[in-house]
C-alpha positions in Angstrom: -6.4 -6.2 -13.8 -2.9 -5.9 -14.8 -2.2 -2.7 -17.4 0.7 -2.1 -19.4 1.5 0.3 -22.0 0.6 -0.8 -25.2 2.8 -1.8 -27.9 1.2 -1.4 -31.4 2.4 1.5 -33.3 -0.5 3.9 -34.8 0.2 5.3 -37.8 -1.7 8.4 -39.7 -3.4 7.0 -42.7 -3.0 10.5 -44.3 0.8 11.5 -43.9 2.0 8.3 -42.1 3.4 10.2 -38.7 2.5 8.8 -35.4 -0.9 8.9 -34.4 -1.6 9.2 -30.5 -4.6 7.4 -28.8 -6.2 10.1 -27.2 -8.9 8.9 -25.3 -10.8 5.5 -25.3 -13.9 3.5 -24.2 -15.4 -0.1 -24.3 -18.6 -0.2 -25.8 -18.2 -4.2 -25.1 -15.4 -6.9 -23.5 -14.4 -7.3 -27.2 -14.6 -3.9 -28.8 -12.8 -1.1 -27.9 -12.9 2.3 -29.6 -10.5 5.3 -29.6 -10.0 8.5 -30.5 -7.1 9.1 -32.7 -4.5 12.1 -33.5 -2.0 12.4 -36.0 0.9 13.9 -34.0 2.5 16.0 -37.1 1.6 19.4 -37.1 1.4 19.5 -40.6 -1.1 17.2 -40.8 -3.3 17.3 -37.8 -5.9 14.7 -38.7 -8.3 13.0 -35.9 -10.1 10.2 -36.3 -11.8 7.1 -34.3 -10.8 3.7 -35.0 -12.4 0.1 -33.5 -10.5 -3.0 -32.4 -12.0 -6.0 -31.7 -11.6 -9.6 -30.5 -12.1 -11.7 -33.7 -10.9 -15.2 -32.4 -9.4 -17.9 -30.1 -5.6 -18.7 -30.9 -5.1 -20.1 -28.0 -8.3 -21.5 -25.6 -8.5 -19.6 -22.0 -7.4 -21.0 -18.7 -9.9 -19.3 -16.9 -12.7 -18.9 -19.4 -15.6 -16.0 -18.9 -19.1 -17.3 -19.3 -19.8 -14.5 -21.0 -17.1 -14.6 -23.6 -18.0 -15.9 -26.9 -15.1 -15.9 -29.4 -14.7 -18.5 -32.5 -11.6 -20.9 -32.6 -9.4 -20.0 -35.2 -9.4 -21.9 -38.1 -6.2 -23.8 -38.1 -7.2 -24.1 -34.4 -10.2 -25.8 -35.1 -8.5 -28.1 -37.7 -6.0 -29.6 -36.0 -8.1 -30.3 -32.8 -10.4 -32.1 -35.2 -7.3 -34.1 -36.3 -6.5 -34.7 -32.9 -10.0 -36.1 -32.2 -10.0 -38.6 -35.6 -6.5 -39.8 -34.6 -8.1 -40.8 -31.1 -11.4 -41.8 -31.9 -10.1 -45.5 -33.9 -8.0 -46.1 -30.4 -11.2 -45.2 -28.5 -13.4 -47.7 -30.0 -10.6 -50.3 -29.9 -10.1 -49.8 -26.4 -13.6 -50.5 -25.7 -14.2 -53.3 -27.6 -11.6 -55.3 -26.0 -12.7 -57.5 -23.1 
């Protein structure tokens, strides 16, 4: 598995500072919960937040079995649009001798 530093900037809800991700675990392959520290001394709040997988933008190449996300919305739309615009050819195509 390839890891990288992450790119998505905490920020203290209190005092707005940087908050550092001190330590993490994965309850689950689409939750992921951390503990959180505000890096200002004058505010030195800790907390836990959760991030979680919510939805398919864009579909897998190599799809787990196990993996059960929802399509986006505007994903799911225009694939249906795709499928009516195909569907009047596809009946054509077979009623043609």
């Amino acid at each position: 598995m390839n890891h990288r530093r992450n790119n998505m900037r905490l920020d203290c809800p209190h005092c707005g500072a940087f908050a550092r991700i001190r330590s993490s675990q994965t309850p689950s392959p689409l939750y992921r919960e951390a503990v959180v520290e505000c890096q200002s001394l004058e505010c030195g709040w800790r907390g836990k937040i959760g991030l979680e997988f919510i939805c398919t933008l864009t579909p897998s190449q190599k799809p787990s079995p196990e993996i059960r996300l929802p399509v986006s919305e505007v994903v799911r739309k225009n694939i249906l649009g795709q499928l009516t615009l195909e569907l009047p050819e596809a009946a054509n195509a077979r009623r043609t001798p």
